[in-house]
C-alpha positions in Angstrom: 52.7 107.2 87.7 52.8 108.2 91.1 51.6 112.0 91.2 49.1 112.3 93.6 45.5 114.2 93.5 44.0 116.2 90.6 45.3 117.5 87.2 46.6 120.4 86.7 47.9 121.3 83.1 51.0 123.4 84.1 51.6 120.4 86.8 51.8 118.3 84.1 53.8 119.7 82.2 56.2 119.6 84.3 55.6 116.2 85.6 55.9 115.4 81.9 59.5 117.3 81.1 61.1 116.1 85.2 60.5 112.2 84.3 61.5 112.7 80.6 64.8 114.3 81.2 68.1 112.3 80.3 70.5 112.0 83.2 74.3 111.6 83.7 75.5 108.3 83.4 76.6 107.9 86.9 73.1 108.7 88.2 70.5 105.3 88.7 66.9 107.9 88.8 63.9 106.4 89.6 60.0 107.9 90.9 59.4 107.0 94.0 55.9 107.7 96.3 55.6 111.7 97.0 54.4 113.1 100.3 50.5 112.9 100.1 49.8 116.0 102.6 51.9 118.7 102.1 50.5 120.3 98.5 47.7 119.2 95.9 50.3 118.0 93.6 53.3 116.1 94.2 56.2 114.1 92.5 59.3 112.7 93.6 62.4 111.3 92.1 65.5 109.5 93.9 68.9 108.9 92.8 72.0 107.3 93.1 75.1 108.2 92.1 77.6 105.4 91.2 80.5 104.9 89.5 82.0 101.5 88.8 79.1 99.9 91.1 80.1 101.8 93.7 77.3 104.3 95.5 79.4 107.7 95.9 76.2 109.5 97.5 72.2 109.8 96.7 69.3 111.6 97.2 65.7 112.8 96.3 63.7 115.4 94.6 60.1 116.6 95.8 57.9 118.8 93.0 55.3 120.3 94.6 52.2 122.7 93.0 50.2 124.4 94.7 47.8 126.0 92.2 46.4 128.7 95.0 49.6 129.3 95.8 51.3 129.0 99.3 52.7 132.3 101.0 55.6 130.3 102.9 57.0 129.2 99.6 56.4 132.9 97.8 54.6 131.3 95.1 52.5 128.0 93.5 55.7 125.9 92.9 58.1 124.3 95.7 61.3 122.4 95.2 62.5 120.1 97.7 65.6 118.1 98.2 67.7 115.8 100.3 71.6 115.3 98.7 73.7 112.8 100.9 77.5 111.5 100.0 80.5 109.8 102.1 83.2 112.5 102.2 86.9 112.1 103.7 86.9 112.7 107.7 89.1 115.9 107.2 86.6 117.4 104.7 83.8 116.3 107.8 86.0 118.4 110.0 86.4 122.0 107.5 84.3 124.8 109.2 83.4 125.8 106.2 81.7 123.1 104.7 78.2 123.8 105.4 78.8 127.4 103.5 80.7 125.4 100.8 77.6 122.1 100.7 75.2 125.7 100.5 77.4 127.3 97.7 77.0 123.7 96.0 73.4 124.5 95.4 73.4 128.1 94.8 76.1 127.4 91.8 74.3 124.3 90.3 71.2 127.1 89.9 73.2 129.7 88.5 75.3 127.3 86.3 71.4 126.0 85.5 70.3 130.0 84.9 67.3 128.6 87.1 65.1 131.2 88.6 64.2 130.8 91.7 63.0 132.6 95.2 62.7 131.8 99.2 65.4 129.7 99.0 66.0 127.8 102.8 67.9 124.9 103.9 70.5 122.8 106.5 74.0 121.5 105.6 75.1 118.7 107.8 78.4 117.1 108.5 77.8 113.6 110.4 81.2 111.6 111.4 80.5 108.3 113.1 82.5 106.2 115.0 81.8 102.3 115.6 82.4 100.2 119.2 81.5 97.5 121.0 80.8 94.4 118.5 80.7 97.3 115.7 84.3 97.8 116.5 85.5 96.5 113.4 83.4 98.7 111.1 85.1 101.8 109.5 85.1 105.4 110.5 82.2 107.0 108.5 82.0 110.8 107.6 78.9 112.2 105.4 77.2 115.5 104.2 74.0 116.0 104.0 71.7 118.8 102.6 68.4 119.4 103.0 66.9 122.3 101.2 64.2 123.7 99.4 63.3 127.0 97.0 60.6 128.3 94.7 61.4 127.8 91.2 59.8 130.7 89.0 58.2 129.3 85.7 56.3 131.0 82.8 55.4 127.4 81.9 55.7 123.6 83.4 58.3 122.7 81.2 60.4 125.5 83.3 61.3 123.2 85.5 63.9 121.4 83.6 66.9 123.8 84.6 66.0 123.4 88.3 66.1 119.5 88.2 69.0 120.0 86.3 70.7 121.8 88.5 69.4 119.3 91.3 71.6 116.3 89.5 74.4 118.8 89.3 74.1 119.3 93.2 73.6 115.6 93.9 77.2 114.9 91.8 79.0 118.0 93.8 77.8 116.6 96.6 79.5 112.6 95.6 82.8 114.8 93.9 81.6 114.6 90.8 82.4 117.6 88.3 79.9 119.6 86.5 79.8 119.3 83.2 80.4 122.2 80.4 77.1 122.8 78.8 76.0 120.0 75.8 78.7 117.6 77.1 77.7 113.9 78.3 80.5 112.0 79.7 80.3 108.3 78.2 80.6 105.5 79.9 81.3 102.5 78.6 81.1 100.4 81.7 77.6 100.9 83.1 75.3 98.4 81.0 72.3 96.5 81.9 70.9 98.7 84.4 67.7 100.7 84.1 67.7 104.5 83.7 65.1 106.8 83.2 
């Protein structure tokens, strides 16, 4: 397991309940390394969404515990996440994406009824263009969002609505719907890949 530096029981706990959770099926979650520097305790999970093989967007999800608590997060508990998806050029264009990618995040923690404080992050809209010997390459728009916020928990295993409501922001983010409460979408045509 990648988690870096000393126990901590409420840690993990929710170390525990973030790589036990079950995920939608278009989401391929793995642990990857966490940032060594930035907290005591760290863990981070990456994603991709796909559908039929085909990557719609990805992204990553940073836990980190400070058990003496850290004043710029407004608590001992920091969320952090990067959520990146190809979107039509005309949706690239709409001044009011970046309040719409924000919304995306702010929903997916109400829809969670995730607690949370200090919340801070960018929205990005990025439309690239190819030339030269690239010429031939398509047009590519993307969003990105980069945020962060301070989940409140009574216990570790807290923490499951706010990576909840991080795998419903990654699938806003690719144009995915979220889902009513209790439903999983089947799907019969993802096999043989690994899912945690």
């Amino acid at each position: 397991m990648g988690v870096n530096r000393p126990e901590s029981g409420v840690f993990d706990d929710a170390v525990r309940a973030l790589l036990g959770l079950s995920w939608r099926p278009e989401l391929i979650v793995e642990e990857i390394p966490a940032p060594q520097r930035i907290a005591p305790h760290a863990v981070a999970i990456g994603a991709e969404v796909e559908i039929a093989d085909e990557e719609l967007g990805n992204g990553r999800l940073v836990l980190l515990h400070d058990p003496a608590g850290n004043p710029a997060w407004d608590g001992t508990f920091r969320c952090v996440t990067f959520a990146r998806a190809v979107v039509d050029a005309d949706i690239a264009l709409d001044p009011l994406l970046a309040e719409v990618g924000w919304s995306w995040l702010t929903d997916a923690l109400e829809h969670r009824d995730a607690t949370y404080t200090a919340p801070s992050g960018t929205v990005t809209a990025v439309s690239s263009k190819s030339f030269g010997s690239m010429e031939g390459d398509p047009d590519k728009s993307e969003v990105e969002i980069r945020a962060s916020w301070t989940p409140v928990l009574s216990s570790g295993t807290g923490v499951v609505p706010h990576v909840l409501a991080w795998q419903d922001l990654l699938c806003m983010v690719a144009g995915l719907p979220l889902l009513p409460e209790g439903v999983v979408p089947l799907d019969p045509h993802r096999t043989g890949r690994r899912r945690r």
